[in-house]
C-alpha positions in Angstrom: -94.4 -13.0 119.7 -95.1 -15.9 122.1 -98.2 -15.0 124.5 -99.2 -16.5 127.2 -102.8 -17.7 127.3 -105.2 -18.8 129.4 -105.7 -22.4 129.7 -102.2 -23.2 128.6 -100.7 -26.5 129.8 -99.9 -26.6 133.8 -95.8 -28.4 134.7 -97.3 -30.7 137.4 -97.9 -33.3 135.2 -94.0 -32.8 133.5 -93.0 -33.0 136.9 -94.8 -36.2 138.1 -93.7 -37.5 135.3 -90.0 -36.6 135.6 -90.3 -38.4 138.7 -89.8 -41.4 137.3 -87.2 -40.4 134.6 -85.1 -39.4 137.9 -85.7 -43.4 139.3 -84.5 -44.5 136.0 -81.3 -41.8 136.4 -80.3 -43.4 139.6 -79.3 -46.6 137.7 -75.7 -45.9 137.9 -76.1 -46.2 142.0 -76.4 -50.0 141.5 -73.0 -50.3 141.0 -72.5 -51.8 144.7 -75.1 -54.3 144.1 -73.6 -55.9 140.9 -69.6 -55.0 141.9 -69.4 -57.8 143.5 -70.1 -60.5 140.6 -67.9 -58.5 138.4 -65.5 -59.0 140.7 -66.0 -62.7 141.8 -67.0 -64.1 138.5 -64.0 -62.1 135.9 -61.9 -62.3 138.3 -61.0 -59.0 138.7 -58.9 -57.2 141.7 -60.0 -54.2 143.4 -58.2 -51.2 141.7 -59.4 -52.8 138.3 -63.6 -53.1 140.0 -62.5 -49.4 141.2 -61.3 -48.0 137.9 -64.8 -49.8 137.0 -66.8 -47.6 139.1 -64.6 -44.9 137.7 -66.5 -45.4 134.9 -69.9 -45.7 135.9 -69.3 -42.3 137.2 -67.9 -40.6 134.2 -70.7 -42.1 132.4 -73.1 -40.7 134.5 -71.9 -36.9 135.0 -70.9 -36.9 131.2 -73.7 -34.2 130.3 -72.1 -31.4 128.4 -73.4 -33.2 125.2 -77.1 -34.1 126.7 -77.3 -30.4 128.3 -75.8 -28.9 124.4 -78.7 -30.9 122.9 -81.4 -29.7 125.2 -81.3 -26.6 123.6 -81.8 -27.8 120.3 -84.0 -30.4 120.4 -87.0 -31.6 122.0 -86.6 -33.5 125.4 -87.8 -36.4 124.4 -85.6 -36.8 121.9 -83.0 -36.4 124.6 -84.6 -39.1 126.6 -84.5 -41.4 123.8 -80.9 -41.3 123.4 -80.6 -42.2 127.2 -82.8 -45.1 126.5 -80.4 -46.2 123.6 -76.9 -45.8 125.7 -78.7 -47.9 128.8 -80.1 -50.9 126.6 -76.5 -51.2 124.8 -74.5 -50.8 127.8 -76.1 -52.6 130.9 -76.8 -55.2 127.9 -72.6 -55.8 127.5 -72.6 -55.8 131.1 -75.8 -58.4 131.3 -73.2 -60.7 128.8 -70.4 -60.7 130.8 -71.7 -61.2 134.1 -74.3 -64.0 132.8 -71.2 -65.6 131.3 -73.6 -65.3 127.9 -70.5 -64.3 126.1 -67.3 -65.3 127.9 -64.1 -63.4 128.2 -64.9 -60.1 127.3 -62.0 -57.8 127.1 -61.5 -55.3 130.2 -61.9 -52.6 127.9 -65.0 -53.3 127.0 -66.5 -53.5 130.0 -65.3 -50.4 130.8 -66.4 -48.3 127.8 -69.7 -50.6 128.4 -69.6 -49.0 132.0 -69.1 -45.5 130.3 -71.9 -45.9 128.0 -74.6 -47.9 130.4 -74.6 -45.0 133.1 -73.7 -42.0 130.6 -77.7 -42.6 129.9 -78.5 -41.4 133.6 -76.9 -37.9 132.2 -79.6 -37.6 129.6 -82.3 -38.4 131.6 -81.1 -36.2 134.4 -80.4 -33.2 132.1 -84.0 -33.6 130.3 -86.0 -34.1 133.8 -83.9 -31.4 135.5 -83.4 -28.5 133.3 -87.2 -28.6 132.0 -88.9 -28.8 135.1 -86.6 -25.9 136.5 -87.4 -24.0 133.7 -91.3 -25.0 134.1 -91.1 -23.7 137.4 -88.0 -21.0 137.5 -89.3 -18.7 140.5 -89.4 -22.5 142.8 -85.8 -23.7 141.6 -84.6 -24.8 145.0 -87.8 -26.7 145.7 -87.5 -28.7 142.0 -83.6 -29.2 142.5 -84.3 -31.1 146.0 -87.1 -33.2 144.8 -85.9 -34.2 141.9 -82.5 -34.6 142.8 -84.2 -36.2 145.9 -85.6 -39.2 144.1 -82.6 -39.7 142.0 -81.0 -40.2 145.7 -84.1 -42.4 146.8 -83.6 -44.6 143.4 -80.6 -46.6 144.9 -83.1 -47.9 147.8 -85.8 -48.0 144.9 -83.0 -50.8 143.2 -82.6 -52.1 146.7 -85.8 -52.8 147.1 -86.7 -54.9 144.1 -82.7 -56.5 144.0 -83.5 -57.9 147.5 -87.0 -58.5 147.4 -87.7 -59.5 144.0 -84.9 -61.0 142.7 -83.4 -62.8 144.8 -80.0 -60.7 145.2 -79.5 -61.9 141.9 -76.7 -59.9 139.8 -77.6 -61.1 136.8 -80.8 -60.3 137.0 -80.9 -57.1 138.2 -78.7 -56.3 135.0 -81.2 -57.9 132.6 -84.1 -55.2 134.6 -81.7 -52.4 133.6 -81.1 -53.3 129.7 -84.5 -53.6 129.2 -87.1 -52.5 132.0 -85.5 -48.9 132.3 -85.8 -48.1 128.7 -89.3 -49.3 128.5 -90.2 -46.6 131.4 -88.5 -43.6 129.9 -90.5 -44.7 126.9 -93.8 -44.7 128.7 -93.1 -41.0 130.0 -90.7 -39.0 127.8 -93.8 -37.6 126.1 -95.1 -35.8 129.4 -91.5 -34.1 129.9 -91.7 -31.4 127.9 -91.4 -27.5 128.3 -95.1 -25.8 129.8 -96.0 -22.4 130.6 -93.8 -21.0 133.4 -95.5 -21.5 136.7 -95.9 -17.6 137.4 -96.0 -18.1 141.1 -99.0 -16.8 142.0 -100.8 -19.5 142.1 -101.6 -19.7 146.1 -102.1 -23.3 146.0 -98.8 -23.9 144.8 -96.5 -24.2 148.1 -99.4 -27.1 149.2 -98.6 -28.8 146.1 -95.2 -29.1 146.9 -94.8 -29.8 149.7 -97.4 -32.3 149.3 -94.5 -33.3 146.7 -91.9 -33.6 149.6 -94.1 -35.2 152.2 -95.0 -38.5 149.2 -90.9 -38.6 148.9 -90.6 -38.5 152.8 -92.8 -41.3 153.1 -92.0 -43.3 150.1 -87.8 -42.8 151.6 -89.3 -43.8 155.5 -91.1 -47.2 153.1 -87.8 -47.8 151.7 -85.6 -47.8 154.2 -87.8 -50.0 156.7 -88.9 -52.9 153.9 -85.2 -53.0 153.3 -84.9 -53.9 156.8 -87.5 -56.2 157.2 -86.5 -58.4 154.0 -83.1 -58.2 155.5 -83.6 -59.5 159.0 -86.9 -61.8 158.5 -86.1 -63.2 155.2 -89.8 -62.6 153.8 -91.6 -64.9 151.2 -92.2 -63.5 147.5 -95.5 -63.0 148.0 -94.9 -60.1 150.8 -91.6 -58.9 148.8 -94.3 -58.4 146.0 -97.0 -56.7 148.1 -94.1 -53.9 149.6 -93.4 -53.9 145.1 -97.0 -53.0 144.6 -96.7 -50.2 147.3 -93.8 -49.0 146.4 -94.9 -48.4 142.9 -98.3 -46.5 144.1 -96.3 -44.3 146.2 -93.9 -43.2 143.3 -97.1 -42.4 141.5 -98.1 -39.7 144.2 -96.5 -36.8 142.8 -99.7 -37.0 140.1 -102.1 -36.5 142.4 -101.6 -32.8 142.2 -102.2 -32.8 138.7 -105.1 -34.9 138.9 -106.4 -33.1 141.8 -106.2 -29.9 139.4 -108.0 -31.3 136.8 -110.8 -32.8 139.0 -110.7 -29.4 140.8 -109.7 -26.4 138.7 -109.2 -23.6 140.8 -111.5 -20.8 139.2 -110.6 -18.0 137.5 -110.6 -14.9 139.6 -111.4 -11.6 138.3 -111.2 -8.2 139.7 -112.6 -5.1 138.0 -112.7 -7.4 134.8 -108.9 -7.9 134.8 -107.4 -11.2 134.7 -105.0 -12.9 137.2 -101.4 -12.8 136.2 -101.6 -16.4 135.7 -104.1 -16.0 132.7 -103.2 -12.5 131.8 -100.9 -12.1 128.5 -97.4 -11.0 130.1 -96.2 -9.4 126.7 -99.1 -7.5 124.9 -99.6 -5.1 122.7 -100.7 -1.4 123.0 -104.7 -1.8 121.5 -106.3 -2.9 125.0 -107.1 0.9 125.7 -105.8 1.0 129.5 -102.9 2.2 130.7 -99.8 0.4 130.3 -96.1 1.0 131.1 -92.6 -0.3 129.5 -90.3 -2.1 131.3 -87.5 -2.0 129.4 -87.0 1.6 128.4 -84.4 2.7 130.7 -82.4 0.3 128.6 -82.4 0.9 125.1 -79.5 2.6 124.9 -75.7 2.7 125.9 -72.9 0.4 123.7 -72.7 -2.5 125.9 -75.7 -3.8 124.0 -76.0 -5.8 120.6 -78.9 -3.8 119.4 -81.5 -2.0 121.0 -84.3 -3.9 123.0 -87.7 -3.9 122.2 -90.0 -2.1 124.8 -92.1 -4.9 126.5 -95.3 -3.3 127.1 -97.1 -4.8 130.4 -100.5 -4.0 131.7 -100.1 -1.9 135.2 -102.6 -4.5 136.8 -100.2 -7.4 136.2 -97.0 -4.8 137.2 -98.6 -4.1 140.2 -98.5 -8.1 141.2 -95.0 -9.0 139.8 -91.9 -6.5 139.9 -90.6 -5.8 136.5 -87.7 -8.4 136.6 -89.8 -11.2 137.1 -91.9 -9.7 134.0 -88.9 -10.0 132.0 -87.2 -13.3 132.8 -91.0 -14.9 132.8 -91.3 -13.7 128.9 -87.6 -14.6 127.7 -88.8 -17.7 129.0 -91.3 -17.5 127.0 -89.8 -16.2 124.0 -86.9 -18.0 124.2 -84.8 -18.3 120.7 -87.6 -15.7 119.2 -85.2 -12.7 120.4 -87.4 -10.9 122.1 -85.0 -9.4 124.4 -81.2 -8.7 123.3 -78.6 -10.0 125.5 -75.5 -8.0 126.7 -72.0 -8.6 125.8 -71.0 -9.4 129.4 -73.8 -10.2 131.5 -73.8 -10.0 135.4 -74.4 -12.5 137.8 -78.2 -13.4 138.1 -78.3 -12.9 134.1 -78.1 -15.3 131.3 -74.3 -16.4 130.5 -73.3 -18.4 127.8 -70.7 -21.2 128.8 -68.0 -19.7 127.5 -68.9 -16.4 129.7 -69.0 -18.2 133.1 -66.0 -19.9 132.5 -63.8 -16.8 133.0 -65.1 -16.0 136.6 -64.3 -17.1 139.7 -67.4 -17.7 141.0 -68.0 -20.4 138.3 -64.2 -22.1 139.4 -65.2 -22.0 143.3 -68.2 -23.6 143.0 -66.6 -26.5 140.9 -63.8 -27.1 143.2 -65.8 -27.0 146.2 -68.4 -29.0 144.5 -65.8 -31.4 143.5 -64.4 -31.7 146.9 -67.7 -32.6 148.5 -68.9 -34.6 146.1 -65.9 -36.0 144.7 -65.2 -37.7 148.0 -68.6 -39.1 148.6 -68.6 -40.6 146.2 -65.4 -42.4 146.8 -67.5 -43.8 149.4 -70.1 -44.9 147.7 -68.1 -46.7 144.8 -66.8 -48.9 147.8 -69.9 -49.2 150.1 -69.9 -52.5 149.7 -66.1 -53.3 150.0 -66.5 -51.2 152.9 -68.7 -52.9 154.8 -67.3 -56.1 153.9 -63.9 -55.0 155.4 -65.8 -53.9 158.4 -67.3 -57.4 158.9 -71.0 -56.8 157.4 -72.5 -59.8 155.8 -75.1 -58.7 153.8 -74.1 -54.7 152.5 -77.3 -53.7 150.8 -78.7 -52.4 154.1 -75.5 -50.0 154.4 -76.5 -49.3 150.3 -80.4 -48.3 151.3 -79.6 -46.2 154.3 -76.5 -44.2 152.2 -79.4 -43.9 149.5 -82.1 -42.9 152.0 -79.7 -40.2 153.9 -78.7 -39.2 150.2 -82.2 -38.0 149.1 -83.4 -36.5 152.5 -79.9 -34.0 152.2 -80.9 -33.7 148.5 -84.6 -32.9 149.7 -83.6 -31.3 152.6 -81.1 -28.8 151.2 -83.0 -27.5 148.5 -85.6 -27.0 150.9 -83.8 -25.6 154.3 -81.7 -23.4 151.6 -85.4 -22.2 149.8 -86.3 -21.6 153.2 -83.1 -19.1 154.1 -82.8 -17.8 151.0 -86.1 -15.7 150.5 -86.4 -15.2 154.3 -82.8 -14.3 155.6 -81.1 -13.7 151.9 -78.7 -16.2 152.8 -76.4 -18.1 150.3 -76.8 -21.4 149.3 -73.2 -22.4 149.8 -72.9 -21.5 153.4 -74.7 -25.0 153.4 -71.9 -26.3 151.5 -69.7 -24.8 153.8 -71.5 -26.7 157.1 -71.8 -29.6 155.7 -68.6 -30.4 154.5 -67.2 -30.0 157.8 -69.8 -32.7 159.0 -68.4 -35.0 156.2 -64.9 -34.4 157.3 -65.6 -35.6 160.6 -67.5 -38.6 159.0 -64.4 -40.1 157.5 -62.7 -39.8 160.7 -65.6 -41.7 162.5 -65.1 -44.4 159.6 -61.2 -44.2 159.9 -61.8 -45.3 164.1 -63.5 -47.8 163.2 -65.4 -47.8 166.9 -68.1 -50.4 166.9 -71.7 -48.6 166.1 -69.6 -45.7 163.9 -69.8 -47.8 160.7 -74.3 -46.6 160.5 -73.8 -43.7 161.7 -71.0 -42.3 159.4 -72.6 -43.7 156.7 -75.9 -42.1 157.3 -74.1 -38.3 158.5 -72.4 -38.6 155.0 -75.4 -39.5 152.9 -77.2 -36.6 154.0 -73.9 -34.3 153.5 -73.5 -35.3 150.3 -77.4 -35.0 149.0 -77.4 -31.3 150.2 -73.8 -30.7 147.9 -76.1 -32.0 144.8 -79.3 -29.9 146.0 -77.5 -27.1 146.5 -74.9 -26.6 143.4 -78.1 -26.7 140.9 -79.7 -24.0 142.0 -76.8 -21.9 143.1 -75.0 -22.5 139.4 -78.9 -21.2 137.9 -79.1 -18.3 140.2 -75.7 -16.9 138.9 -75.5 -17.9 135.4 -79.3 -18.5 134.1 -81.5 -20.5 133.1 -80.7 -19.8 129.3 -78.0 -21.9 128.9 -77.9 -23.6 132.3 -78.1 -27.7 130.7 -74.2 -26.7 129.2 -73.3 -25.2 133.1 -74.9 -27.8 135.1 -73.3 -30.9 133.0 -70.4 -29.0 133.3 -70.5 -28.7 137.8 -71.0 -32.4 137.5 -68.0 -33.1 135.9 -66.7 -33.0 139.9 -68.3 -36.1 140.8 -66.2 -38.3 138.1 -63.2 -35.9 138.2 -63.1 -36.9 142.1 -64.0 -40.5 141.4 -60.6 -40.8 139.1 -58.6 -39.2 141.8 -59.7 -40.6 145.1 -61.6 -43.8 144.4 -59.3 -44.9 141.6 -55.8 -43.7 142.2 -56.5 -43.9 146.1 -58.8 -46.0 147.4 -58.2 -48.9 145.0 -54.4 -49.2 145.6 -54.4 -48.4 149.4 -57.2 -51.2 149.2 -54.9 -53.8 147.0 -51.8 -52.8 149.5 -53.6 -53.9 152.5 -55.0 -56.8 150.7 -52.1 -58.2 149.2 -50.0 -57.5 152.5 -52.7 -59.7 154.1 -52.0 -62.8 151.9 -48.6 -62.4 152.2 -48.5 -61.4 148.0 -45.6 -59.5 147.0 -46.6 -58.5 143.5 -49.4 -55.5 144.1 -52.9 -56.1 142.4 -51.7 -60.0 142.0 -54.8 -61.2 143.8 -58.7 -60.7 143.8 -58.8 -61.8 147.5 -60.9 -59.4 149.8 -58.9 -57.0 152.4 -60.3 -57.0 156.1 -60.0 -54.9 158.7 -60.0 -51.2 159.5 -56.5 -50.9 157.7 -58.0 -51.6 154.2 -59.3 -47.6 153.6 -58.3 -45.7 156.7 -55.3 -43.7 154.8 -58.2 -42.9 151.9 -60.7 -41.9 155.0 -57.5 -39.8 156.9 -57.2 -37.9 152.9 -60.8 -37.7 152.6 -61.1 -36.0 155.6 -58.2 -33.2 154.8 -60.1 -32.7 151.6 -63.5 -31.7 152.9 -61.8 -29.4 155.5 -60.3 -28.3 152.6 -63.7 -27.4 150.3 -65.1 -25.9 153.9 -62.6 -23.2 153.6 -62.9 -22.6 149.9 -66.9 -22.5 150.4 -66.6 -20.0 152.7 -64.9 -17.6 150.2 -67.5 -18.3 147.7 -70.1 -17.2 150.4 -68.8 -14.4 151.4 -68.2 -13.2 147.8 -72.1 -14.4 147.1 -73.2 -12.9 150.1 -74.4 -9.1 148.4 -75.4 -11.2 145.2 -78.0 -12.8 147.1 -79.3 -10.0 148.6 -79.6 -8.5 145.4 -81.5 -11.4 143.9 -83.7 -11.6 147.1 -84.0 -8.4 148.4 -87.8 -8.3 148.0 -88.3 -12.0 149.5 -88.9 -14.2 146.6 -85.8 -14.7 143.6 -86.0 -11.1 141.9 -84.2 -12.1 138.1 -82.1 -9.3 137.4 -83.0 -7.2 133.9 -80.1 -7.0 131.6 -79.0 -3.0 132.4 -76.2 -0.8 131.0 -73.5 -1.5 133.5 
């Protein structure tokens, strides 16, 4: 029986560290900055670059396999095979684009494509489900920061595309084949499974949002360097000074665990009984004092497998944590050791297998609404560039760093605002779904005008948007289906993003785009040409269908809200997430 002990290792440091396994996941949000040249030196027109960042997007929500192997293997040995997929793919891309090895089949490229940004998905899933399960009574507060600085890590690539190298393609390929394995090398070994916070620790809520405030800044950092190496043209030496600070500024999530190891907070003691934090959550019945079961009720009925085990708990520690956050802290803990039998058909709030989610509706809304928020963001991001291009912007990589900036603060934002709401009001996570997908259908239309000054501003309202449709399907999914199996769920709700990427951005916005283009040179064969469309005409049918399709996943969210709404309340009726005991039904 696993027992928690005193002096076991804290998640902070798994969590700085993951940190920068999120930077290294963002890799597939380059694709803007490198289109281009794939474009300009192969030749290619814009459906085929489209059906390219197809690609990089099924690559990089591919995750069923990673999230499988999570539960079976260690996560470094997850990270490992992220670092395998990015060397050999971004290293094919590296060939072609350096001309290294001419005339590389389409194909190729695209399976390259596949395979290069498929690694984000196992560094994702590794960084994502272990911290959440490191820290499973703070999961909206994880989801947004470290979905948060896989938003920041386009403006992170930005930053040293622009600034160091020279808005060099090629170069910034090489830095991906063989700079971001040698980081996930470096860290893997900190990003590992800890003891679950327990949440009493009362200096935790400083530590994160001392957490948020580093991202905040480091975002604020970002975005303004951008800027300045933009409009002033700066020398190396400053582009390698605002390098240097960005690096120290990504290293600020470990001050908390240094600042915890410099400054232990000490162990308090009352009548001779241990905090919770310390104290063994599963024990057995020799300590003499009084002690109470917390799964009796339950040992009984045919709904279960076999009969549980009673989980004796001292009445100190009952008195501090409710019984359900008892139990779900010690399957944590016990997990695989079968500690606790599950039932056949568990409710909401429990753990379900896949298999189990995938027959309820809740599981289906959440996809299709995910898939309509973020399925259509995306679109936009896979032709940022062409975008701005079309829209007369010289030089797109500040329209890349502000989409990337508005990104993470939604994807920080969300999971905090919705942590916020959640314990205080009970309210669901997807009402925020709901809100902002109707600010994201009015977004395309403000691209679709194409009024002089909308071009920023739509771009920046639909970063945000869709950061908090990331931020806030993690940990709604976790919330309804568990933690237990929630690598297999998660890479599953991703499957939106790619799924919408296929529909909108390739079979969409790519021929709309080729149309306009081709009517513009006066072609008569579709797709004959690589020549560049301008002009509001090129994507303001996708932006017009776009827009119908978030109005669209506004309406389905609020069903799923409204269906949520007495879940929630269940789960939060006592102000922080109460994780429902597996009961006779």
């Amino acid at each position: 029986m696993v027992v928690l002990k005193a002096g076991s290792r804290p998640p902070w440091v798994g969590l700085g560290a993951a940190v920068w396994v999120e930077i290294a996941a963002g890799n597939a949000f380059t694709f803007p900055l490198y289109s281009h040249s794939l474009k300009s030196v192969l030749g290619y027109n814009q459906q085929q670059l489209t059906l390219l960042g197809v690609a990089n997007d099924i690559g990089e929500n591919a995750g069923i396999i990673p999230g499988m192997a999570l539960n079976k293997f260690p996560p470094w040995s997850v990270l490992m095979t992220g670092t395998i997929a990015c060397f050999l793919g971004y290293g094919v891309l590296w060939l072609a684009v350096s001309q290294t090895v001419p005339s590389l089949p389409y194909w190729l490229l695209w399976l390259a494509s596949c395979i290069a940004t498929n690694s984000s998905a196992w560094f994702g899933t590794s960084a994502l489900v272990t911290n959440m399960r490191n820290f499973p009574l703070s999961r909206g507060a994880v989801a947004g920061i470290l979905k948060g600085y896989v938003g920041l890590s386009a403006a992170v690539y930005t930053e040293i595309y622009s600034g160091v190298l020279n808005n060099s393609s090629e170069k910034l390929l090489l830095v991906l084949t063989l700079g971001i394995p040698a980081l996930c090398i470096l860290v893997m070994y900190f990003v590992r499974p800890c003891t679950p916070a327990a949440g009493d620790d009362s200096s935790e809520h400083g530590h994160f949002l001392f957490t948020q405030i580093a991202s905040v800044l480091l975002g604020i950092y970002l975005l303004t360097t951008t800027i300045i190496n933009d409009v002033l043209n700066v020398n190396a030496t400053i582009s390698k000074v605002f390098l240097g600070v960005m690096v120290l500024l990504l290293l600020a999530p470990l001050a908390v665990p240094l600042k915890m190891t410099l400054y232990p907070n000490k162990v308090k003691r009352s009548s001779g009984i241990l905090s919770p934090a310390q104290e063994p959550f599963i024990s057995g019945s020799n300590t003499g004092q009084r002690e109470t079961s917390v799964a009796e009720e339950s040992t009984s009925g045919n709904d279960l497998e076999e009969s549980e085990p009673t989980l004796h708990v001292s009445l100190s520690t009952r008195n501090i944590l409710d019984d359900e956050e008892i139990v779900d802290v010690n399957i944590l803990l016990a997990e695989g050791e079968g500690a606790v039998k599950k039932k056949k058909r568990p409710k909401r709030g429990e753990d379900f297998k896949f298999h189990e989610a995938l027959i309820k509706a809740d599981f289906w809304l959440l996809f299709v609404v995910y898939f309509l928020g973020s399925g259509s963001g995306i679109t936009v991001l896979n032709n940022l560039a062409q975008i701005g291009i079309a829209a007369g912007v010289e030089d797109t990589t500040i329209l890349l760093s502000l989409f990337s900036f508005c990104n993470f603060i939604g994807r920080l934002g969300g999971g905090m605002v919705s942590e916020h709401f959640v314990k205080s009001k009970m309210t669901p996570r997807p009402l925020w779904m709901t809100l902002t997908q109707i600010i994201m259908a009015f977004s395309y239309l403000m691209y679709a005008s194409a009024l002089p000054g909308t071009l920023y501003a739509a771009t920046a309202l639909l970063g945000i948007c869709y950061g908090v449709q990331f931020s806030i399907m993690v940990p709604t999914s976790s919330e309804l289906f568990g933690l237990k199996h929630f690598g297999v769920i998660y890479a599953f709700m991703c499957l939106g993003n790619p799924l919408g990427a296929l529909i909108f951005s390739g079979g969409l916005a790519g021929y709309v785009y080729d149309k306009e283009a081709a009517k513009q040179i006066g072609g008569f064969l579709l797709g004959s040409s690589s020549s560049s469309c301008l002009g509001p005409n090129c994507f303001r049918l996708t932006f017009f269908v776009l827009s119908g399709v978030c109005f669209l996943g506004s309406f389905l969210s609020v069903i799923l809200t409204l269906r949520l709404r007495p879940v929630y309340q269940m789960l939060y009726s006592g102000g922080s997430f109460r994780i429902p005991r597996n009961s006779d039904r």
